[in-house]
C-alpha positions, -999 to +999 in steps of 0.1 A: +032-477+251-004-464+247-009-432+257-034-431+287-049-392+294-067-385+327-108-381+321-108-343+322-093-321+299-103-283+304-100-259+277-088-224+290-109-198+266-099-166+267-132-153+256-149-170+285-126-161+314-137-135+338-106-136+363-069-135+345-061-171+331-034-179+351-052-177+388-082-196+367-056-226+355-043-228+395-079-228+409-084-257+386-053-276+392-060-271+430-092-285+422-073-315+406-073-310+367-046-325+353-050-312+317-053-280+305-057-260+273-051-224+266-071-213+237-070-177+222-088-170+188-084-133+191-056-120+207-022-106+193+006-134+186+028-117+216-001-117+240-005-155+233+033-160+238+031-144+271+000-161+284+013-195+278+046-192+284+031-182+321+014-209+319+036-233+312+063-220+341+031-221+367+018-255+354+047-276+344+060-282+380+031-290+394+030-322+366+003-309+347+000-314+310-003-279+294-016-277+256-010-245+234-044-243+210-034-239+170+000-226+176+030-249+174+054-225+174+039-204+205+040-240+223+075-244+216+085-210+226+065-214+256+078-245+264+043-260+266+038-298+272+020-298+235-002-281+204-038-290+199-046-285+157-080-281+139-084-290+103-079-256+093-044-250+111-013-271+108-012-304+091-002-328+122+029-340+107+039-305+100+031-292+135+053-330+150+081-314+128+080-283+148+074-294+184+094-324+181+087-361+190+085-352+233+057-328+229+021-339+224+003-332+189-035-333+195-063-331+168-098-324+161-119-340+140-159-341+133-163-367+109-151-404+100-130-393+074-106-373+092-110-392+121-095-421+096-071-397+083-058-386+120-053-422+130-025-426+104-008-395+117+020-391+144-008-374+167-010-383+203-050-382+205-078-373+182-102-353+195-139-356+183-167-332+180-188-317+191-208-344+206-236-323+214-246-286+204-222-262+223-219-227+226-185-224+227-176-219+190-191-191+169-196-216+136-196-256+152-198-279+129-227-305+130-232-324+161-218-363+163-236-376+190-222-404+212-233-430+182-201-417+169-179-424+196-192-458+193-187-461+163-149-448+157-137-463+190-128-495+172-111-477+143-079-465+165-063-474+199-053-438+198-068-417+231-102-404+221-114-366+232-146-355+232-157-321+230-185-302+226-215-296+248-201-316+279-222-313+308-219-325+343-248-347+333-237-360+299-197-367+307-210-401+321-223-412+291-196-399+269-168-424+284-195-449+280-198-447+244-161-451+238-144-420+246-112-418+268-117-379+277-140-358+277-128-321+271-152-291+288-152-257+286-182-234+291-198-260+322-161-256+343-156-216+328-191-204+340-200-221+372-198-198+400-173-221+416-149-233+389-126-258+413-159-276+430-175-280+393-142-296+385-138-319+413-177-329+405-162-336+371-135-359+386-158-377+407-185-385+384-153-394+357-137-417+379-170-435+385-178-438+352-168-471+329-159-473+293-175-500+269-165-506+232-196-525+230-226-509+204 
């Protein structure tokens, strides 16, 4: 059975949040998020451990979907829903082998070629980026545009994420092009009210309609 993800995926950063990460991760489940990320570039191993494994205990019984960024060992000790990998952590099969068949494996990739070499993996969705210029990554690699969405849709039935540079205004036209998901940081992290932001996320998501069509 094909995997189907709800439309928003937010990416916890810990270098963005302003209040501690778990009253930020209720706010947005309040708000109705159904997906979340924890992502920590910085931070000690232990501190990551501890974060998520919060996480997980305040997220899980609510029936939200909680990812551990990089780490597939911190998501298992955590007893996270799943791992997100980049192409410079684990290998997807490598980071399956450690989080087992029940967890989600997520991955990114930013050109056709890995998005090729992900579909023959064990992942759960690809993830696809950044889609437009974002701020949220100190060196991103070359913006994809939704031309690329377009054109990779066809080349998997596997759950497509985009990510990078998702706006309120843009998400629209993101599911349009082909993806399933659209993944936001910085727009939900830095609006004055991060719930409402969310549930305009979910509203204008739910309206929108996916074609395949170029």
């Amino acid at each position: 059975m094909r995997l189907v993800l709800p439309r928003l995926y937010v990416i916890l950063d810990s270098a963005l949040l302003t209040i501690p990460v778990q009253d930020c991760a209720q706010e947005l489940a309040d708000a109705g998020v159904r997906l979340l990320q924890y992502r920590d570039k910085t931070g000690p191993s232990r501190d990551l451990l501890h974060s998520s494994r919060s996480l997980a205990s305040l997220l899980t019984p609510q029936g939200i979907t909680f990812i551990v960024n990089d780490r597939a060992d911190v998501a298992v000790l955590a007893g996270a829903s799943g791992v997100h990998v980049g192409q410079d952590d684990l290998e997807v099969e490598q980071a399956r082998a450690l989080v087992g068949k029940e967890r989600w494996v997520g991955v990114s990739t930013h050109n056709v070629e890995q998005f090729r070499a992900a579909a023959a993996t064990s992942a759960d969705y690809i993830a696809v980026g950044p889609v437009f210029a974002t701020t949220s990554k100190a060196n991103p690699d070359p913006v994809i545009g939704t031309e690329f969405l377009r054109r990779v849709r066809d080349l998997s039935d596997k759950p497509i994420v985009a990510i990078g540079g998702i706006t309120l205004e843009n998400a629209a036209s993101v599911i349009q092009a082909g993806a399933d998901c659209v993944a936001v940081i910085s727009d939900i992290l830095r609006a004055p009210n991060r719930g409402r932001r969310a549930r305009q996320y979910l509203e204008t998501l739910g309206a929108a309609n996916r074609t395949t069509t170029v």
